[in-house]
C-alpha positions, 0 to 999 in steps of 0.5 A: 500500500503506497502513502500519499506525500502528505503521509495520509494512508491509502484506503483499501479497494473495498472502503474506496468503493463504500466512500464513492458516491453511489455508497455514501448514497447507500449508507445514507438510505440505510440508516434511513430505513434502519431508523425509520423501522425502529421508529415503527415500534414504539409508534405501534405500541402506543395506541392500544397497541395498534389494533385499529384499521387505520394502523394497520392501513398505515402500518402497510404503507410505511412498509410498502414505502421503506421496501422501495427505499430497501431497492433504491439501497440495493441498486447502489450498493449492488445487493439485496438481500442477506442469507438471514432473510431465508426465515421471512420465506414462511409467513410469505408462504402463509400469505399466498395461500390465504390468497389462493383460498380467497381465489374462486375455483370453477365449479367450486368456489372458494376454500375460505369461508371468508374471502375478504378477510383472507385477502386482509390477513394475506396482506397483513402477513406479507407487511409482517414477512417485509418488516422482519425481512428489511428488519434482518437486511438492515441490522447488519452492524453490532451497533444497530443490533444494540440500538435494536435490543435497546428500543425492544427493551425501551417499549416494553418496559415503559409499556409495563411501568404505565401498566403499574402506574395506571392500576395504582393511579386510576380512578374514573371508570373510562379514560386513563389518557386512552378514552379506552381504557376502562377501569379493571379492563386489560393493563397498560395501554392494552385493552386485554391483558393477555395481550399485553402479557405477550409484549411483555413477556417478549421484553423481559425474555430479552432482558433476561436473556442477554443478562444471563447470556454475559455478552456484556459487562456487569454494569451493563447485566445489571441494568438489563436485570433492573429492566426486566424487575418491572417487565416481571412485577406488570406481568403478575399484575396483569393476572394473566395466567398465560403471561404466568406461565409462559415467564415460567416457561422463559425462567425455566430455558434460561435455567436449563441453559445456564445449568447446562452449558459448560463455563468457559475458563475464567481470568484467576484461571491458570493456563492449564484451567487450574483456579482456586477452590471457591471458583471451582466450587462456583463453576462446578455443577452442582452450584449452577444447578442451585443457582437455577433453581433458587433463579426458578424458586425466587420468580415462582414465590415472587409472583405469588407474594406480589400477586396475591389473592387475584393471582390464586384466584385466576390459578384456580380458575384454570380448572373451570377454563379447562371443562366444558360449558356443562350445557350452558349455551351463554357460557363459553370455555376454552375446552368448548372452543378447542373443541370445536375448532378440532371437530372444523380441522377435521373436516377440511384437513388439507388447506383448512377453512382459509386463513383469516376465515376462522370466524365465520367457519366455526359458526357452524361447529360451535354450539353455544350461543350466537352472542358469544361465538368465538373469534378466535381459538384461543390457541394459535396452533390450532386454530391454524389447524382449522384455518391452513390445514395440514399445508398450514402446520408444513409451513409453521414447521418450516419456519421453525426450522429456519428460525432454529437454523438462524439462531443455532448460526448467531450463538455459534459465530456471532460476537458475545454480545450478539450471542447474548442478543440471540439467547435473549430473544430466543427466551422472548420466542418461547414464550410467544410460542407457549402463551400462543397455546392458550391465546392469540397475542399475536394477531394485535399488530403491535405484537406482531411487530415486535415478534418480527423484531425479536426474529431479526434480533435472534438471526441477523448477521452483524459486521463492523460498520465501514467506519470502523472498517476505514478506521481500522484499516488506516491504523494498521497502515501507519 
């Protein structure tokens, strides 16, 4: 490498090329999409978390705007697209077929039983795929990656501090800020409680994920620790007994994960793994097995000591939820609606009852009163059972798989910090996918979204960002 007179070092081809135009214009419009897809996240999580039709409209078109820019960027770059984004392959999968369903078949009709709002949740799906797709493209420098888990954080414990501030504070039957928000309805800025419970058991997966992960210093686990307390503490008082378990669910993988992955060498180590007798007995084990219980122990017996009488009481009510509705048409269990829902899957196995179509197939399988018939499954899984059918259940296996590939990637490779990330929202994963066995948080749009934001924080593939590319470069070349 030739030095100008001036003794200024030559950079190398490739940070040439991203210091010409066209990559100045590229890393311009990817800060701009990049910044512009987190602005989205707390903007959905404010209105009751989006769940109007004007958000959704304007949730699609901002996503239809930024996959422009995403072109634009590529065209001066020269690329694309990154390996990580394989997983938006799924949903994207899942919204064509609820647009084949809604296509009229000669001679036959069409599958969905409700065309128009299979052509709605088509569309819905493929904004949600877009997002976690530009999402994972844009995500590409460890910085953004902690700007990303930062934000996800931010939202859900500001969401979870206004949840406690709201039932400690609120007086007037209707209006806490949102005309909405009745008295002893939902928690927070939700008007259900079990949706809530899903954003903040995604955030305190997180938290407590990268904490226990030590992808970064103490100072900094400590404040991740600080923010999952009041992400916990929500999730009791909200008294949703699917947030219970599913937190449950979390404490007991990070328990399993700490216990079983083997501790690297420590800095008392000697070079030959030779430490102390305190350390050894701290890394041994047996003590790792009890810190994870006494882990388990302190949030089960927590839970139940903040949450009181009204937890007991929802716990206990588990039993009535699980039996049938004894006859009583104006009564309706989840035992009720799961049958029902098994007895539609039954009957169109193949591709389901149409995607999106659910609400008005069951009404003809379900038997109690009209006032009161199902929406939804109560159980995601299921009701893609009814809704896709059998090519429904291959897709959600392929993106499981994807996932698990995408992640086993990141912990293996990725830096610690991006390990830590990736253990995290891996934690914020399983509980969605064991609250998502009794309920359906994920159809609120704010969830949606920051599941999409979870996913690309468990798969996408950072770098050093091409200043510290330049920097480094110009360092090794005096």
């Amino acid at each position: 490498m030739q030095r100008e007179d001036r003794g200024e070092p030559v950079p190398s081809a490739g940070v040439r090329e991203s210091l010409g135009p066209g990559g100045r214009w590229a890393r311009r419009l990817s800060a701009v999409i990049f910044y512009a897809l987190l602005l989205l996240l707390p903007l959905s999580a404010a209105p009751y978390a989006s769940v109007e039709p004007w958000w959704g409209a304007f949730f699609n078109a901002a996503v239809l705007l930024l996959a422009a820019l995403w072109a634009l960027e590529g065209a001066f770059r020269g690329r694309w697209f990154s390996p990580a984004q394989v997983l938006a392959v799924a949903p994207l999968m899942l919204a064509a077929l609820a647009l084949l369903q809604s296509a009229p078949l000669p001679g036959f009709g069409t599958i969905s039983f409700d065309p128009y709002e299979s052509r709605l949740t088509a569309a819905r799906l493929a904004a949600f795929a877009a997002y976690a797709a530009l999402l994972i493209r844009y995500t590409d420098t460890e910085r953004r990656l902690r700007a990303l888990v930062l934000t996800l954080i931010a939202v859900g414990a500001a969401s979870a501090l206004f949840g406690i501030a709201r039932q400690a504070a609120q007086r007037e039957e209707l209006g806490f800020l949102l005309p909405l928000l009745r008295r002893g309805a939902g928690y927070a800025q939700f008007i259900n409680r079990n949706s809530f419970a899903f954003l903040a058991e995604m955030a305190f997966g997180l938290a407590a994920g990268v904490a226990a992960g030590g992808g970064t210093s103490r100072d900094r686990s400590l404040a991740y620790v600080a923010a999952a307390l009041p992400l916990w503490a929500s999730l009791v008082l909200a008294n949703s007994r699917g947030g219970l378990f599913s937190m449950l669910c979390q404490v007991i993988f990070l328990a399993a994960v700490f216990f079983m992955v083997r501790p690297g060498r420590g800095p008392r180590e000697g070079p030959r793994g030779g430490s102390p007798a305190r350390l050894r007995f701290l890394r041994s084990g047996a003590a790792r097995f009890a810190a994870a219980a006494l882990a388990f122990c302190v949030v089960a017996v927590g839970a139940v000591w903040l949450g009181g009488d009204p937890v007991a009481d929802r716990v206990e009510s588990v039993r009535g939820e699980a039996g049938a509705g004894q006859g009583d048409p104006a009564r309706v269990s989840r035992a009720d609606i799961w049958r029902d829902t098994w007895r539609l899957a039954s009957d169109y196995p193949l591709t389901g009852a149409g995607v999106g179509g659910y609400a008005v197939a069951i009404r003809g399988y379900h038997r109690a009163s009209g006032v009161m018939a199902p929406q939804q499954a109560h159980n995601d899984y299921l009701e893609l059972a009814a809704s896709g059918g059998v090519v429904g259940l291959a897709l959600l296996a392929l993106f499981v798989a994807l996932l698990v590939r995408g992640v086993r990637s990141r912990l293996r490779s990725g830096t610690p910090f991006a390990r830590a990330a990736a253990l995290g929202a891996l934690t914020g994963v399983i509980g969605v996918a064991a609250h998502s066995a009794v309920d359906f948080g994920l159809h609120v749009t704010g969830n949606a979204l920051f599941f999409a934001a979870l996913l690309a924080v468990a798969t996408a593939e950072t770098r050093p960002s091409p200043e510290a590319v330049a920097q480094k470069t110009n360092l090794a070349n005096y």
